[in-house]
PASEBA-141135 format. One record per residue (C-alpha): residue in one letter; x, z, y. Coordinates in steps of 0.05 Angstrom, whole numbers, plus 5000, padded with zeros to 4 digits. Layout:
N
aXZY ...
REM end
This chain:
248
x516298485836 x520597825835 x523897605904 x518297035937 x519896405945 x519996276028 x519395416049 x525195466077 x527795586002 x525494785990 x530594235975 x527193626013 x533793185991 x531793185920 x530792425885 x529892185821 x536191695807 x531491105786 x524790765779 x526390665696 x528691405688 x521991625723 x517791225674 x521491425614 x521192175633 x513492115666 x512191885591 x515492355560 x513092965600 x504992665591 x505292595517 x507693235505 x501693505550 x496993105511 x499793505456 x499494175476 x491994015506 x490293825439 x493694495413 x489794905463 x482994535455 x483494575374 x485895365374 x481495785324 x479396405358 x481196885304 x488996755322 x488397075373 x486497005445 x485896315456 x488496115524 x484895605585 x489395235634 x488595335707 x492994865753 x492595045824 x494594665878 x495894655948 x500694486005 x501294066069 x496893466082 x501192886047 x505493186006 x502892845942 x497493295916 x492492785896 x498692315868 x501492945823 x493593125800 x493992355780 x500092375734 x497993055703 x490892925693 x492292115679 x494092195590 x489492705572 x483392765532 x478392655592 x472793155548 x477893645563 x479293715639 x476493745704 x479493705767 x474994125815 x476193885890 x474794425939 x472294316012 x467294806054 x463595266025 x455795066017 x450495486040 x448995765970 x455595925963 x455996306029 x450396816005 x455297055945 x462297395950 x467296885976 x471396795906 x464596685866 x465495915875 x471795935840 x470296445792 x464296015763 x469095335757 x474195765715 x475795395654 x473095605596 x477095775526 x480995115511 x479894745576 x484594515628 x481994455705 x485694365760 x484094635833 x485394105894 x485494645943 x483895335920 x482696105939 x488396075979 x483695766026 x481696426052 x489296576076 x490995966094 x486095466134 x480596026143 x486396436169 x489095926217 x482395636242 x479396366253 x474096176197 x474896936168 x476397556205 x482797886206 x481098446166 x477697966115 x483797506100 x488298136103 x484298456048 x484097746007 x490997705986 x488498385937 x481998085915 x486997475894 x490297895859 x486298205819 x482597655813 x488297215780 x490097885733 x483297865704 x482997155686 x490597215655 x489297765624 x483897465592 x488396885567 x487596295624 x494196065644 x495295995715 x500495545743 x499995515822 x503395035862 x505994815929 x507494205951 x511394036005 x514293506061 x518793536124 x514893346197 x517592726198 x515892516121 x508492746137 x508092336207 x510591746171 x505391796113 x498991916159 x501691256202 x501590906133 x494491246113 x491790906182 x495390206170 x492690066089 x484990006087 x485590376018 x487490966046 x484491016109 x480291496080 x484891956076 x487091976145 x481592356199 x481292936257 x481893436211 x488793196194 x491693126264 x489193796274 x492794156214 x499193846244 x498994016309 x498194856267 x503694656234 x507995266252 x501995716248 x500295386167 x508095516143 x507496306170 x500496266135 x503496066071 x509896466075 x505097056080 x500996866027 x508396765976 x509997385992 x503497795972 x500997385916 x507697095885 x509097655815 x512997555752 x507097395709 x502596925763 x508996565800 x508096075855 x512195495842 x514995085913 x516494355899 x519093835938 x514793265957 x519492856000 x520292415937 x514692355903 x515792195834 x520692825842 x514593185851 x509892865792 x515792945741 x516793785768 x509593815766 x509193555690 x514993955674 x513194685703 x505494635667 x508394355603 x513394975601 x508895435620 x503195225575 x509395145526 x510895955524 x502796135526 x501395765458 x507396055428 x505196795451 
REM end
């Protein structure tokens, strides 16, 4: 098993040099997703098993999750992705085995979705808020497992990310969020709260690297200080990877 990536392992000086490069490589990077989602959409199933697209995503409230989702989502065929936002389980989904409301959003052959907020759910937040037991997020990190296996070994290729910002980057973007009446939304209790379990999140998601991170199923750690560093890493790591699937 590969060494895991640790937060600490995250360049938060990284920019991109200019506002015209960014374009230039933003639109580079989207139309060669466009192609490839075309590729994987129009593969016949007799060449073989014909792969899905799965982009996870999680990370630190403000690090540019919704902004990257944007950017990745923003040039495709919209009859060929869905972005599936995940908040509390409902009360149907509580009867079932906690991964079954993942398991039925799945794409299916030739789709692309992508996850706001994911499985990882269980180790993380449920961990740090006391929503699961112990001995039920302890024995999640091998139901993740072998729940990500199955779905890769039955051709869906999942890209898992996390973004992520210093202390003082985050404070400055909720005081923004609070300030511009189009994002106020963004901004509530919940927030406050996850900041304050700061420390107790990054030993969460250290953790969670380190159990879950493998050769085939990486996690990839991206800096979100800058954010159009972030949507041009994010373009780049699902291109490439989606890149070496269709050519397998």
């Amino acid at each position: 098993m590969p060494r895991a990536p640790r937060l600490s392992d995250i360049d938060l000086s990284i920019r991109v040099a200019a506002d015209e490069a960014y374009k230039r490589r933003l639109r580079r990077q989207q139309l060669e997703l466009l192609r490839l989602g075309n590729l994987l959409r129009d593969r016949k199933a007799h060449e073989g098993p014909c792969p899905a697209l799965c982009v996870v995503f999680e990370g630190v409230d403000a690090a540019g999750k919704g902004g990257a989702i944007r950017r990745l989502t923003g040039r495709l065929d919209p009859r060929g992705f869905r972005v599936v936002p995940i908040g509390p389980p409902s009360e149907e989904e509580l009867a079932h085995h906690w991964l079954w409301r993942f398991a039925s959003r799945m794409p299916k052959r030739g789709e692309v979705v992508v996850f706001d907020r994911s499985w990882y759910g269980r180790v993380l937040v449920e961990r740090v808020e006391r929503l699961a037991k112990p001995k039920e997020w302890h024995r999640a990190y091998k139901e993740i497992r072998a729940f990500e296996t199955m779905h890769a070994k039955a051709g869906v290729v999942i890209v898992k990310f996390w973004l992520h910002v210093s202390s003082a980057e985050q404070l400055r973007r909720f005081r923004e969020r609070e300030r511009d009446p189009f994002k106020e939304y963004k901004i509530g209790p919940e927030d406050w709260r996850n900041r304050r379990n700061r420390r107790k999140y990054d030993r969460a998601a250290d953790d969670m690297f380190r159990k879950t991170h493998t050769k085939a199923l990486p996690w990839s750690l991206v800096s979100g200080e800058d954010k159009q560093h972030a949507r041009l890493e994010v373009l780049r790591t699902v291109v490439r990877r989606l890149q070496e699937a269709l050519k397998r």
